[in-house]
C-alpha positions as a printed Julia matrix, in Angstrom:
168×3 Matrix{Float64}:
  13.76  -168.79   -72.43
  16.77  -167.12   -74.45
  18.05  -163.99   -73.34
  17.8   -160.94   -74.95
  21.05  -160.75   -76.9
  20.55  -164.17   -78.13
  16.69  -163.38   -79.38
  18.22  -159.88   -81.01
  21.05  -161.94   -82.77
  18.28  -164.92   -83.77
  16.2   -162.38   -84.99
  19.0   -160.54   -87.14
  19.86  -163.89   -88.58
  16.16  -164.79   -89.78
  15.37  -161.11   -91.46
  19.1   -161.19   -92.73
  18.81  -165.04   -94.65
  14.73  -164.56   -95.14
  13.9   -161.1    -96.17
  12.8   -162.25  -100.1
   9.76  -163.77   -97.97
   8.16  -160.48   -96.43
   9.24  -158.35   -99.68
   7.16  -161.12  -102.2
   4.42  -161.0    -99.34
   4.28  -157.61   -99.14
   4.6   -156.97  -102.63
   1.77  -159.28  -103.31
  -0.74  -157.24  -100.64
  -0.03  -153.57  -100.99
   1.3   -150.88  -103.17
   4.78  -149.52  -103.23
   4.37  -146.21  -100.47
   3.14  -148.84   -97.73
   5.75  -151.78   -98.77
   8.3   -150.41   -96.43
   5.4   -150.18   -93.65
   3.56  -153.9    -94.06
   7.53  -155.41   -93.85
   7.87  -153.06   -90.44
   4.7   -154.82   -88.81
   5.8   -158.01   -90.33
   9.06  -158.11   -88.73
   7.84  -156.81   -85.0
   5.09  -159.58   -85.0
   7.98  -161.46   -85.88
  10.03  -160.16   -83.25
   6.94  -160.49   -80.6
   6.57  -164.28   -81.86
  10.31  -165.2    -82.22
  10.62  -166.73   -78.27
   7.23  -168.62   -79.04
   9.14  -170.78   -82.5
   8.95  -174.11   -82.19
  11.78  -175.05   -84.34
   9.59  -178.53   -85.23
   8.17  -177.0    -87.96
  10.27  -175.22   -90.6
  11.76  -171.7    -90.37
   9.97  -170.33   -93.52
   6.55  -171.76   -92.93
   6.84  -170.35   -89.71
   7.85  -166.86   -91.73
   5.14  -167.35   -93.97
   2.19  -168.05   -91.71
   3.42  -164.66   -90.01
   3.81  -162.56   -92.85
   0.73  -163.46   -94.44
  -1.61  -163.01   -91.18
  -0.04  -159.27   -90.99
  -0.53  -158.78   -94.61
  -3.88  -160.02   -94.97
  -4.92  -157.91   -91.39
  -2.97  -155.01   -92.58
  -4.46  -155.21   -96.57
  -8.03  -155.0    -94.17
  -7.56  -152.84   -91.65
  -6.0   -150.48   -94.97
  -9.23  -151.67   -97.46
  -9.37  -148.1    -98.92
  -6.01  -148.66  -100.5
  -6.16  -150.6   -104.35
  -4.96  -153.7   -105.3
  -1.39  -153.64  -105.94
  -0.44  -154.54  -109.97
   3.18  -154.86  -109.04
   4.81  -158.12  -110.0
   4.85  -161.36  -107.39
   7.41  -163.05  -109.52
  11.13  -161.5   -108.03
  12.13  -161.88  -111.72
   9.65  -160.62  -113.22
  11.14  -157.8   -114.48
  14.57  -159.53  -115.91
  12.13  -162.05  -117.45
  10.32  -159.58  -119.28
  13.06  -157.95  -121.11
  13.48  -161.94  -123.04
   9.56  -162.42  -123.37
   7.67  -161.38  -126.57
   4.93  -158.56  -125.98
   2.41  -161.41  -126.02
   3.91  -162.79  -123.46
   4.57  -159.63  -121.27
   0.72  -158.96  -121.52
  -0.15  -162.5   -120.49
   1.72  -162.18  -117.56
   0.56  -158.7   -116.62
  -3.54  -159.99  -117.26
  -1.94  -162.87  -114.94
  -0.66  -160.6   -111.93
  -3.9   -158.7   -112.39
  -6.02  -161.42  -112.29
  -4.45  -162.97  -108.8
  -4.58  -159.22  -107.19
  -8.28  -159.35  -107.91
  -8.48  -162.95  -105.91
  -9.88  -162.73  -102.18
  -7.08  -162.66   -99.41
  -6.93  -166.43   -99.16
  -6.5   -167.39  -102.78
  -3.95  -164.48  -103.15
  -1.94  -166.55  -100.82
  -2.16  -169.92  -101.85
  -1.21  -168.61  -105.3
   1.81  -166.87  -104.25
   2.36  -169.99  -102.13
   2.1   -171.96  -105.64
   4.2   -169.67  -107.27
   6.98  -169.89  -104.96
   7.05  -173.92  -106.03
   5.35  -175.07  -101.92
   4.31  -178.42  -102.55
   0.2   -179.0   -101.42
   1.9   -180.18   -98.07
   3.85  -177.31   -97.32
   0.98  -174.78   -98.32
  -1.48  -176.8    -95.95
   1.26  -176.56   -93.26
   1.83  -172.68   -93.71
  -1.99  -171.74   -94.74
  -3.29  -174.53   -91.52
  -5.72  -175.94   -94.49
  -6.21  -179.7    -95.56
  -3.51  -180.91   -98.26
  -7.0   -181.91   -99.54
  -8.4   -178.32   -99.04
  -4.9   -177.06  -100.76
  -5.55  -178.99  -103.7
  -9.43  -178.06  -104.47
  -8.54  -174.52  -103.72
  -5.84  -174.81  -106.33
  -7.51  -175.96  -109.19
 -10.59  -173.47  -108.57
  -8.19  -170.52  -108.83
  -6.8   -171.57  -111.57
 -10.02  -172.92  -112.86
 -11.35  -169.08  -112.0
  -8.16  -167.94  -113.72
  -8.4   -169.87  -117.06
 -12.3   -168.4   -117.16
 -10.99  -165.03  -116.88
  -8.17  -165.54  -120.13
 -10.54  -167.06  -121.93
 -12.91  -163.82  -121.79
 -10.25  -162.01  -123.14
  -9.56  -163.72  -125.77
 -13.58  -163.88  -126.91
């Protein structure tokens, strides 16, 4: 068991070089006046859980697996709240100034779409989008690669339905 000072400094270190994974997590599960909150609840779970890491398995599955539990408990235990429209893609917003209005609406009817999935697709799609091979999604998600891959191609089987009405 590390001491104290050595957890604190571990623990700077991981928020410090891994922060972009709580803020896409929480920006996937909650609007923007409870961001700020879901990263707080993130980080002390992460805190609580740091002395339990078993460095076999890699530092940002670990991350995710945490981040995701609290989001998807906290997106629950908060169910009156809506389903955040704000963008999952980092770039999003840099990408949008290059992309043709077409495009910008396609990607908005996009976001909206995977806000509307349950808890568990939401993830594995923000999982996807972050380029996690079907192994590394199984690790972080504790699902099948098998399991990974079906879920995959329903969502975006379920996604492809839901373009399509649009354009009918």
């Amino acid at each position: 068991m590390r001491s104290d000072k050595e957890l604190s400094k571990k623990f700077q270190l991981i928020i410090l070089q891994h922060k972009g994974i709580l803020f896409k997590v929480a920006l996937t599960y909650c609007r923007n006046n409870d961001i700020q909150d879901l990263i707080q609840e993130m980080m002390m779970q992460i805190w609580i859980s740091l002395d339990k890491y078993n460095d076999k398995f890699a530092i940002t599955t670990w991350l995710y697996r945490i981040s995701l539990n609290v989001a998807i408990s906290y997106y629950r235990k908060n169910a009156k709240r809506q389903v955040l429209n704000n963008p999952i893609i980092e770039d999003l917003a840099s990408i949008q100034d290059e992309v043709s209005n077409e495009k910008q609406e396609q990607l908005y009817l996009l976001e909206k779409f995977i806000s509307e999935l349950n808890d568990l697709d939401k993830a594995i799609m923000l999982l996807y989008l972050e380029d996690k091979s079907h192994a590394e999604i199984s690790e972080i998600m504790g699902l099948s690669v098998t399991n990974v891959g079906t879920k995959l191609g329903r969502i975006k089987e379920k996604l492809k339905k839901r373009f399509s009405q649009i354009n009918t």
